[in-house]
C-alpha positions in Angstrom: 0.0 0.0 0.0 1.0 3.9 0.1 0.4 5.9 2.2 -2.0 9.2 1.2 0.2 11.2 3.2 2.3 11.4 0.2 -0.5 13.3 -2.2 -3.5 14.3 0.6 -2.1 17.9 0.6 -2.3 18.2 -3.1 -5.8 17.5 -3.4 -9.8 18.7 -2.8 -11.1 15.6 -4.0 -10.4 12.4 -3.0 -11.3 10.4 -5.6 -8.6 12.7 -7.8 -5.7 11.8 -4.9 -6.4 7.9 -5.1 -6.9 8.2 -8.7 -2.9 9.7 -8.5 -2.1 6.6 -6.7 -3.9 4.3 -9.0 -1.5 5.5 -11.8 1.6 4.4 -9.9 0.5 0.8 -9.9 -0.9 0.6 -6.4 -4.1 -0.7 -5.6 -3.8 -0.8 -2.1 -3.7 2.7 0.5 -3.4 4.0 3.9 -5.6 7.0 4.8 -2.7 9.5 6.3 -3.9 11.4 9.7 -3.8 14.8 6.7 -7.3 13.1 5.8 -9.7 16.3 5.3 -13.1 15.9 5.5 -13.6 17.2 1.8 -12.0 14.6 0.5 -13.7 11.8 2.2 -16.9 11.7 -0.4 -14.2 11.0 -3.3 -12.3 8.5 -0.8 -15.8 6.6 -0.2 -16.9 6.5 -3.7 -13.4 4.7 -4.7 -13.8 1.9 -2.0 -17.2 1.4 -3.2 -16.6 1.0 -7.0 -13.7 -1.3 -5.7 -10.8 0.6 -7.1 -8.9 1.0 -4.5 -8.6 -0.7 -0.9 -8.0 1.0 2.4 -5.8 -1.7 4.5 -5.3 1.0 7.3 -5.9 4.2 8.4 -3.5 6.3 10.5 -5.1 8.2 13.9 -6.6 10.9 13.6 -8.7 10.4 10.4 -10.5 12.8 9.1 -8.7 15.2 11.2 -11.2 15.7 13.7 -13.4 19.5 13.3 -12.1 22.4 15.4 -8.2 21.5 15.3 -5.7 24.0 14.6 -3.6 20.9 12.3 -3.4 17.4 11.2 -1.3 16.1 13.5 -1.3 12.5 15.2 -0.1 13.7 18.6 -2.6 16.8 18.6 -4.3 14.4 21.3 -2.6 11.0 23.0 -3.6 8.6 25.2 -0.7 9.0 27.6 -1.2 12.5 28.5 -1.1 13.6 31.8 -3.9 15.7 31.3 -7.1 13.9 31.3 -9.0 16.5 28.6 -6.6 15.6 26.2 -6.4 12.0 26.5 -10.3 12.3 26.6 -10.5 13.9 23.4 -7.9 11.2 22.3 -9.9 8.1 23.3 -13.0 9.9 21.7 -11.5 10.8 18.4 -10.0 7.8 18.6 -13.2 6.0 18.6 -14.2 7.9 15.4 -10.8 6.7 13.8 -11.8 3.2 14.4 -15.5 3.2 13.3 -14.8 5.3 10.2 -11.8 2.7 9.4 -14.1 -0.2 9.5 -16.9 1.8 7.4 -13.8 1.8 4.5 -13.2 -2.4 5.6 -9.6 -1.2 6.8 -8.8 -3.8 9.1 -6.1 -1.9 11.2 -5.6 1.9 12.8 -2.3 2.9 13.3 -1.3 5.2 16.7 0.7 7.0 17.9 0.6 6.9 21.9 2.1 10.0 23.3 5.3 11.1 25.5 6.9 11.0 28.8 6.8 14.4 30.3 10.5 15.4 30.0 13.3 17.5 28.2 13.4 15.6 24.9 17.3 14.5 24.9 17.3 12.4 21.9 17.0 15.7 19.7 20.3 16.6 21.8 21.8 12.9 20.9 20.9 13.1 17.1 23.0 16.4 16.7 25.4 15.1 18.6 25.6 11.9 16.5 24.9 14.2 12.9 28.3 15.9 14.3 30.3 12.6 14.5 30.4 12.5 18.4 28.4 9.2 18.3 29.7 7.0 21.2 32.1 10.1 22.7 32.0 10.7 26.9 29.4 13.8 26.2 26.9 11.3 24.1 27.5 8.2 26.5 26.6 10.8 29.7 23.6 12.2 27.6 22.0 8.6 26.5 22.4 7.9 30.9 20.9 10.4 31.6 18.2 10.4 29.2 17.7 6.7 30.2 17.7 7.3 34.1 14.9 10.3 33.6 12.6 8.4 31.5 12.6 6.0 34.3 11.4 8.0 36.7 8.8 10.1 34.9 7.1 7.5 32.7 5.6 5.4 35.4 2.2 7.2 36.2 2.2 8.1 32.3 2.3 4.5 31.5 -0.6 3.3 33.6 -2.7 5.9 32.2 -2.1 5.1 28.3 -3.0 1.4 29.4 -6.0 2.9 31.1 -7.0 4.9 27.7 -6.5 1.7 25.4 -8.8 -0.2 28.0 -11.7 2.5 27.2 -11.3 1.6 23.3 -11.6 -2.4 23.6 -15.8 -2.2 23.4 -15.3 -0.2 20.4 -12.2 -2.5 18.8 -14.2 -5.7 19.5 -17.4 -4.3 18.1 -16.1 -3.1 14.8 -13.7 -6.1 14.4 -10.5 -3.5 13.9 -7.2 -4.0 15.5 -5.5 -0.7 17.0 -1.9 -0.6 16.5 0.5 1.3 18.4 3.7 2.7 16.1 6.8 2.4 17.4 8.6 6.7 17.1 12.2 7.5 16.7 12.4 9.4 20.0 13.0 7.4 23.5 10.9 9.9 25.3 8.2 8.2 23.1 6.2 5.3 24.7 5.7 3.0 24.6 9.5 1.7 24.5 10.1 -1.7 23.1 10.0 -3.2 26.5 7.0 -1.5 27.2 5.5 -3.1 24.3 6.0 -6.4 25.7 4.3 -5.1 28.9 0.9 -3.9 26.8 0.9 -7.3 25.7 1.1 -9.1 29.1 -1.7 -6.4 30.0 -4.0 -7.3 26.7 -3.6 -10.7 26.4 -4.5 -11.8 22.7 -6.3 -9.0 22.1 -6.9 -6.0 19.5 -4.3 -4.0 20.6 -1.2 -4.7 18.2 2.1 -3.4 17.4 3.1 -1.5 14.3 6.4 -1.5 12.9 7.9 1.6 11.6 11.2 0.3 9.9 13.0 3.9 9.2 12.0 4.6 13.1 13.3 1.7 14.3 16.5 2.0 12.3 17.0 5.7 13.7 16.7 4.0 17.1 19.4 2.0 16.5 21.8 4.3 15.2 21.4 6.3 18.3 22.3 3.1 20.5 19.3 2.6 21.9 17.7 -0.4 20.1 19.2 -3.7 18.6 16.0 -3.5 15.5 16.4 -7.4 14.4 16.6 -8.1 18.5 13.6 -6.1 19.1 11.4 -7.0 16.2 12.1 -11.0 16.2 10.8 -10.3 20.1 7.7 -8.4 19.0 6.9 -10.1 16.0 4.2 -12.6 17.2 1.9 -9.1 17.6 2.9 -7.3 14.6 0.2 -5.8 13.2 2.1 -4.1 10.0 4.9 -2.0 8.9 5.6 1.8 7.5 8.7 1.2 4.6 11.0 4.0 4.3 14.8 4.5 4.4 17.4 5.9 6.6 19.8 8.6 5.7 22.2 8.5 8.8 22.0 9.0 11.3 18.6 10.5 11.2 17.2 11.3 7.8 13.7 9.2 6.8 11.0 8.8 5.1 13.5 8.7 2.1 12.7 5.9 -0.8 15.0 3.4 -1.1 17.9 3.2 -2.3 18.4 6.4 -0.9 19.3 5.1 2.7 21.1 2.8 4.8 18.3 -0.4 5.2 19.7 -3.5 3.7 15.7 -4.7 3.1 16.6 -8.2 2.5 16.4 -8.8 6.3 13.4 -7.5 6.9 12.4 -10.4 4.3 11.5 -12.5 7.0 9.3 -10.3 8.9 7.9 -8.6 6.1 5.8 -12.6 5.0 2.8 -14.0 6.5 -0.5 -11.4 7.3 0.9 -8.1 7.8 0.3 -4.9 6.3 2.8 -3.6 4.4 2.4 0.7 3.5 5.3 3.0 1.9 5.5 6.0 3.8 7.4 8.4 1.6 7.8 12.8 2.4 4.7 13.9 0.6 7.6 15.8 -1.8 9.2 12.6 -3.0 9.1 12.3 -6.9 6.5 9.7 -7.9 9.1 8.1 -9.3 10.9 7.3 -6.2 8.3 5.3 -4.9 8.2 3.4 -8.0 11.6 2.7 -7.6 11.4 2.2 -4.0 8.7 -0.1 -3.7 10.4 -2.6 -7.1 12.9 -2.7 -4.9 11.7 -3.7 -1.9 9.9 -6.2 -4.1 12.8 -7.7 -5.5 14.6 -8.2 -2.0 11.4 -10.0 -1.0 11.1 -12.0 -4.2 11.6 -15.3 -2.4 7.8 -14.9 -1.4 5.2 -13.2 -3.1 2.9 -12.6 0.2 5.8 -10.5 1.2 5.7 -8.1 -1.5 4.1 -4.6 -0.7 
C-alpha cells in the first residue's frame, strides 16, 4: 500500500488523490492522519466501486473538526492531562469506526510522550556531528535513560487505562488498534513497554506497528538492537511503515536512498501483515516506483511478502 500522506495535501477531492495513486500501480492505500473531511466523499466512492482498498488508516482520520492541524499527537492517550487523552480516546473511537466503514482492518497510533526535556533531539546532533559513542553522548544517552525511568511510570498506567476505554469499540467493529513504534525514546511505549501492553491485553486487539526507518534511527542512536527487538515483538505485529534511513537521522526517504539492507526484513515482512510505503509527501513519484520494485525484488523469495 502507500500511504495518502504522500498526495493528501495536493488535493480537494479524494477520488482525484487515489486516482494519482492508481497511476503508480498501487491498488492498495493507507488513509494519512492529513485526511480532510472534503475529500472523504471521493475516498468513499473509490472503495465502493472497488478501485482502491483501504488496508489501514492512520489516527486521527478525518482530522477531527475544530483543530488547529493534522497532527497525530494533537491528542494522545498518555497525556497527563485527562482532557486531552479524553478527546484522544473519543476521536480515537471515530478513527476506528470510520476505518471499519472503509473495511480497513487496522488503525495505526501514535501513543504519546513522557513528560521530559526531549534529549534524543540533543543525541541526534550530537551523533549528525560525528560524536556518536564520545563521553558527552554516552553521559547524555544515561541520563536520558535514568529520567525516562522516573517520569514515565504514572504516564504508563494511564495510556493502558486509555486503550482499555477503546476495547468495546475495537471488539465491536472487528479492527485491531496498533501502536507505532517513534524514533524518540521519550516516546512510549518503549520496546520493553511493548512487551508489557501485551502481558496487559492478552491476545487482544491491541497490536504493534512496525515503523522500519524509526526503528533504524533508534538504532543508530544506540538505543535499540531492531532485528533483536522486532524477532521479540513479531508474534503481535500488526504491519509496517517502509521507508529509508539517511544517517543517522534522515527518513521517510525511498529506497535506495538510505542505509536499510531490506533483505532482512524479508522474514518479517511474510505472512498477514500490512505492508504501507510511507514516503515525504515531496518525494518524486518516481521514487516510490523505484522504492517499492525494490523492496519487491529483496522480498522476491515470497510473493505474500511483497508490498
Amino acid at each position: 500500500a502507500l500511504t495518502t500522506r504522500w498526495n493528501a495535501v495536493r488535493h480537494t477531492n479524494g477520488a482525484a488523490m487515489v486516482e494519482e495513486i492508481l497511476e503508480l500501480g498501487f491498488t492498495h492505500v493507507e488513509l494519512g492522519y492529513d485526511t480532510r473531511y472534503d475529500l472523504v466523499p471521493g475516498i468513499r466512492d473509490m472503495v465502493a466501486q472497488g478501485a482502491i482498498v483501504v488496508d489501514s488508516v492512520h489516527n486521527f482520520c478525518p482530522v477531527p473538526m475544530g483543530t488547529s492541524k493534522a497532527h497525530p499527537e494533537i491528542y494522545t492517550f498518555a497525556s497527563p492531562d485527562r482532557s486531552n487523552r479524553e478527546r484522544a480516546v473519543r476521536h480515537t473511537a471515530e478513527t476506528i469506526r470510520f476505518a471499519a466503514e472503509l473495511g480497513a482492518r487496522t488503525v495505526v497510533s501514535h501513543s504519546g510522550n513522557v513528560e521530559m526535556k526531549p534529549f534524543t533531539r540533543e543525541l541526534m546532533r550530537l551523533a549528525e556531528g560525528n560524536k556518536l559513542y564520545s563521553r558527552t553522548y554516552e553521559r547524555l544517552k544515561d541520563k536520558l535513560q535514568a529520567l525516562r525511568d522516573r517520569k514515565s511510570e504514572k504516564q504508563f498506567q494511564i495510556l493502558l487505562q486509555s486503550l482499555e476505554k477503546l476495547l468495546p469499540t475495537l471488539e465491536e467493529t472487528g479492527v485491531e488498534l496498533a501502536l507505532e513504534i517513534l524514533p524518540t525514546w521519550e516516546a512510549f511505549p518503549t520496546e520493553r513497554e511493548f512487551e508489557e501492553i501485551f502481558r496487559y491485553f492478552t491476545n487482544g486487539p491491541i497490536r504493534y506497528w512496525h515503523d522500519v526507518g524509526h526503528a533504524q534511527i533508534r538504532e543508530n542512536l544506540g538505543l535499540i538492537r531492531v532485528e533483536r527487538w522486532l524477532e521479540r515483538l513479531q508474534p503481535h505485529l500488526a504491519g509496517m511503515h517502509l521507508h529509508d534511513v539517511t544517517p543517522p537521522g534522515g527518513d521517510h526517504q525511498m529506497p535506495p536512498d538510505g542505509e536499510i539492507d531490506f533483505t532482512s526484513y524479508a522474514k518479517f515482512g511474510r505472512g498477514d501483515i500490512l505492508r504501507v510505503l510511507e514516503p515525504r509527501p515531496d518525494a518524486p513519484a518516481e521514487s516510490i516506483v523505484r522504492g517499492r520494485d525494490i523492496i519487491a525484488k529483496a522480498w522476491a523469495d515470497d510473493t505474500a511478502g511483497q508490498p
